[in-house]
N, C-alpha and C positions, 0 to 999 in steps of 0.2 A: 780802564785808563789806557790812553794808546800811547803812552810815552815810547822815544825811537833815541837811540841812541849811536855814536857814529864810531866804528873798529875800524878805522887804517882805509882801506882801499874798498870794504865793504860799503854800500850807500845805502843810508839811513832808511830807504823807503825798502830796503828787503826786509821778505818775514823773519831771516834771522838777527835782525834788529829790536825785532819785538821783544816786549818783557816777557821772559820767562824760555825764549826759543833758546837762548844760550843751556840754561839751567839743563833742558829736556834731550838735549844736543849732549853736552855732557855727560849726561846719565846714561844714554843708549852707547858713547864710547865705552864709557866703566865697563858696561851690563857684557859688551862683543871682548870685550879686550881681556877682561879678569877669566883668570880662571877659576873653571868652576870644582868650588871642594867639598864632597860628601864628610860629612863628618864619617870616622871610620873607628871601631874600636878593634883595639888587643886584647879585648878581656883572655885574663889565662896570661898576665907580663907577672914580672914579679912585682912584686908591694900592692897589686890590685887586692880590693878589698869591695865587697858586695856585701848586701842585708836584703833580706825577701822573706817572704814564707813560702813553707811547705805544707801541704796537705795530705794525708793518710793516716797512717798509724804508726810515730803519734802526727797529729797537726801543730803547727804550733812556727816560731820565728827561727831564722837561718841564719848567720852568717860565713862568711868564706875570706881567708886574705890567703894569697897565693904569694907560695917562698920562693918559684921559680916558673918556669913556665911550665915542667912536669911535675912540682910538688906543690900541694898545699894546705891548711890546715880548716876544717869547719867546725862551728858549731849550732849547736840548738839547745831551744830552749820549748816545750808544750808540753800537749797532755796527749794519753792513750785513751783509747773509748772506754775502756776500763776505770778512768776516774784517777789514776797515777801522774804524777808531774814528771818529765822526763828533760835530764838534762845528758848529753853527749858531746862528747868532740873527738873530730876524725883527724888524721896523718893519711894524707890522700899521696896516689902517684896517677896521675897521667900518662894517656898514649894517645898520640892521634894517627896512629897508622892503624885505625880497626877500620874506623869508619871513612869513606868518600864522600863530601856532597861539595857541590857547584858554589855554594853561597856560605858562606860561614865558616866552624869549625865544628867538630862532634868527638871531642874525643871518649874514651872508656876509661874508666876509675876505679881502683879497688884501694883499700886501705883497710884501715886498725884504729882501734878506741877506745875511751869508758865509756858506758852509759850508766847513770842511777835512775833508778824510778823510790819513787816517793808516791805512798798511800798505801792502796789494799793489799799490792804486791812490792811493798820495800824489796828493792835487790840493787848491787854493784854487779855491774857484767862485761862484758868485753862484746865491741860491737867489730862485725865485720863487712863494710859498706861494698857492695860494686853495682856501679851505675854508667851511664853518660849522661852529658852536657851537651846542650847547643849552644854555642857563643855565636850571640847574632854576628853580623857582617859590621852593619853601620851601628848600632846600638849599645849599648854599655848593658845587657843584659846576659844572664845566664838560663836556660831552661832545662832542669834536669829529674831524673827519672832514678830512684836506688832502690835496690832493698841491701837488707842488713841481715843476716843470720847474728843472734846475740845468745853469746853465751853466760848465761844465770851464773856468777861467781859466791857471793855473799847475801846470808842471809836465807838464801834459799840458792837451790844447786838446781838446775833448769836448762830448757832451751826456748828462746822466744825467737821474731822476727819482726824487723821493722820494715815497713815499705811507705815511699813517700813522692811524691811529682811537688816540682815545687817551679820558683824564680827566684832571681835575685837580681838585683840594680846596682851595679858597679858604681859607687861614690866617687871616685878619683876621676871620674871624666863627665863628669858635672862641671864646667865651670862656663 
């Protein structure tokens, strides 16, 4: 259809009279004129709150809400290759003056916890986690790396160790 239509001083026989020239006119303004916005995250603000898995020893589900942007608390929930179900939760602190990179954040982690394992080796223990994190750039993720020296409390008196590589997807920057 060659319908032409007449704007003021413009005449009807130009192409930007055609249907659709205005539309595509407009849209290359928007496209030059708008600024452009990387979506970016803060993972690591306070109230951020993430769920992932981990995998090692034990494997099993993560999550983390953060109290501040140097503290925050995790837990989990799996099993050891051992056949135990292991639940834990940490009192984490943050630093991010270990590490330097160009892109993102990395900071180092050490904290304090319980952990129980349930089955062959029932025991209450005190975990003691130090690790880092990558907190991407633009992403609402976390990719992190720990072990645990765990001290056997209950039950049985012990030394074990936990080590785990994991992620987690930051839910509050989902929308």
């Amino acid at each position: 259809m060659n319908t032409k239509f007449s704007f003021g001083k413009i005449p009807p026989e130009s192409p930007l009279c055609k249907r659709g020239a205005w539309g595509d006119l407009i849209l290359l303004l928007l496209l030059i004129s708008a600024p452009a916005h990387a979506i970016t995250s803060r993972v690591g603000s306070e109230q951020d709150l993430g769920f992932g898995v981990a995998m090692g020893q034990p494997f099993g589900v993560t999550a983390k809400y953060w109290l501040s942007s140097t503290t925050a608390v995790d837990g989990f929930m799996g099993y050891h290759f051992n056949s135990n179900f292991d639940v834990h939760a940490d009192y984490l602190w943050h630093t991010y003056s270990s590490f330097d990179v160009s892109r993102g954040r990395m900071p180092f982690y050490a904290g304090v916890g319980p952990r129980i394992n349930l089955g062959n080796d029932s025991h209450l223990g005190a975990r003691f986690p130090i690790g880092v994190s990558f907190l991407f750039p633009t992403d609402p993720l976390e990719a992190f790396v720990e072990i645990a020296p765990v001290l056997k409390l209950i039950t049985s008196i012990g030394f074990d160790m936990d080590g785990q590589v994991g992620i987690r997807l930051y839910i509050n920057y989902l929308r």
